[in-house]
C-alpha positions in Angstrom: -95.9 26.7 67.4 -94.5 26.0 71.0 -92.2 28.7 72.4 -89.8 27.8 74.5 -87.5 30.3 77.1 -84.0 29.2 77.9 -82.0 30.8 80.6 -78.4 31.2 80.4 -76.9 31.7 83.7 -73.0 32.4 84.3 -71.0 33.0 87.3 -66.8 33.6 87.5 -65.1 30.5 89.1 -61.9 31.0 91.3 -59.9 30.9 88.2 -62.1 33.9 86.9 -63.4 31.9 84.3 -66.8 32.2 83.4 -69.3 29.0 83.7 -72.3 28.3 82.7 -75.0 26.3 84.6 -76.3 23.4 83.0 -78.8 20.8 83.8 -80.1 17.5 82.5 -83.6 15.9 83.3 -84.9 12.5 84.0 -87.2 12.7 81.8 -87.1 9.9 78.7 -85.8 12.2 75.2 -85.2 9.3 73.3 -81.7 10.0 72.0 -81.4 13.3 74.0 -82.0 11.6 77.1 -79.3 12.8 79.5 -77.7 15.6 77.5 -77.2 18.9 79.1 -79.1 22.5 78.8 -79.2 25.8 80.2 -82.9 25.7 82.6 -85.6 26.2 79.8 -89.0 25.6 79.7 -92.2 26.3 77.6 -94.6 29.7 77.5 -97.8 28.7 78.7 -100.9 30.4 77.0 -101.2 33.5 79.1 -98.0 33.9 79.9 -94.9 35.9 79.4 -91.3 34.8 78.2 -90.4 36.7 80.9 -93.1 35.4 83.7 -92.2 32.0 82.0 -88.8 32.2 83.2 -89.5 33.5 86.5 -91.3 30.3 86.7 -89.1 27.8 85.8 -85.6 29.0 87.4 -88.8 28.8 90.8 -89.5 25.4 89.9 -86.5 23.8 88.8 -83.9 25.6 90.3 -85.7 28.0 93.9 -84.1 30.5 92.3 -85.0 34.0 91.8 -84.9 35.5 88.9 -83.4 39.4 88.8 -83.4 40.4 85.2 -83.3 38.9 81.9 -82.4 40.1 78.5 -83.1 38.4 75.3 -80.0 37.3 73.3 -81.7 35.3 70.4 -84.2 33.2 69.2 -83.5 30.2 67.4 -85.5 27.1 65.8 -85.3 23.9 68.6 -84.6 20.5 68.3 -88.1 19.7 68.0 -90.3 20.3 65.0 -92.1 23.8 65.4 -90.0 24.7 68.2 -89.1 28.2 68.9 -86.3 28.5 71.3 -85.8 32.4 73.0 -82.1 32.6 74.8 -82.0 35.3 77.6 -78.9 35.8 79.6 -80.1 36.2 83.0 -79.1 37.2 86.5 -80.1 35.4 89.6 -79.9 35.5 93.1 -77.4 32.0 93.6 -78.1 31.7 97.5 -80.9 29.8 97.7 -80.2 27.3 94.7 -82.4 23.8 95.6 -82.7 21.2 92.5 -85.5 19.9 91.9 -84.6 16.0 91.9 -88.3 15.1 90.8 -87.0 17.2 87.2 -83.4 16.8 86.9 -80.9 14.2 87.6 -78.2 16.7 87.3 -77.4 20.0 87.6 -73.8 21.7 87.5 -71.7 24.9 86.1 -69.5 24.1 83.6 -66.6 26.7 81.5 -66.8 26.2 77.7 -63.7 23.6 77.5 -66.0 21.4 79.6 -69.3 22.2 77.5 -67.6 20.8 74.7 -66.6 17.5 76.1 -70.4 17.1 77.3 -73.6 15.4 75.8 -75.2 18.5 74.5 -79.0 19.0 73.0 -77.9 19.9 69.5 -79.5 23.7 69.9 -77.5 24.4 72.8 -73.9 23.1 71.3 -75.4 25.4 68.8 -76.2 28.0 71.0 -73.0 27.9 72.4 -70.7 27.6 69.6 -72.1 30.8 68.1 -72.9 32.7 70.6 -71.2 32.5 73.8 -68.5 34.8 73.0 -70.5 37.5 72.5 -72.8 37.2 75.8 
C-alpha cells in the first residue's frame, strides 16, 4: 500500500473569498497529465505523514509548513493508493516553485476549480468536502 499526504492550503483573496492552491506537474500521467492538485506527495518508509508534508511543501513549494490537521483519508486514483487530506497552514512569504516539478502552480476559488482539469480524487475531494474545511 503507498500512502500518500495531500496538503490543502487556502488563503482569502481581496474579494474575501477563499482559494485554494493548486498545482500541476510535468511529469507524464498518461491521461492525468496536466490536471491540477493540492501539493501531495508519498510517505517514505521512516517517515511521518506529518514529516512527509513538511517535506514536500520544502521541496515543491520552499514553503514552511506551520501546522497541519488531518481532514480525511480517501482511496487515490491509483490502485492501492491511500490518499490523507490535511488542511494546513503555511508561512506564504517565501513561496519559490519548483519548475524542475511543476509546470504550474496557482490559487484558485471553487467556481474556478470546477472549470479546471482535475485528478478525479481531488474533484472528489473537493466536491465533498470543501465546505466543511
Amino acid at each position: 500500500m503507498t500512502y500518500v499526504v495531500v496538503a490543502v492550503i487556502s488563503r482569502l483573496n481581496t474579494n474575501s473569498e477563499e482559494e485554494f492552491l493548486l498545482a500541476s506537474s510535468k511529469s507524464d500521467f498518461g491521461e492525468f497529465t496536466g490536471c491540477y492538485y493540492p501539493p501531495s506527495g508519498h510517505v517514505e518508509i521512516g517517515e511521518t505523514e506529518e514529516g512527509a508534508l513538511r517535506r514536500e511543501l520544502q521541496e515543491e513549494l520552499a514553503l514552511e509548513l506551520k501546522g497541519a490537521k488531518r481532514i480525511c483519508e480517501l482511496p487515490g486514483d491509483l490502485p492501492d493508493e491511500i490518499c490523507c487530506f490535511y488542511k494546513c497552514s503555511v508561512d506564504m512569504e517565501n513561496l519559490i516553485v519548483n519548475k524542475d516539478e511543476l509546470d504550474d502552480v496557482g490559487f484558485f476559488t471553487i467556481a474556478e476549480i470546477n472549470n479546471l482539469k482535475l485528478w478525479p480524487l481531488t474533484k472528489r475531494f473537493f466536491e465533498n468536502y470543501a465546505s466543511h474545511l
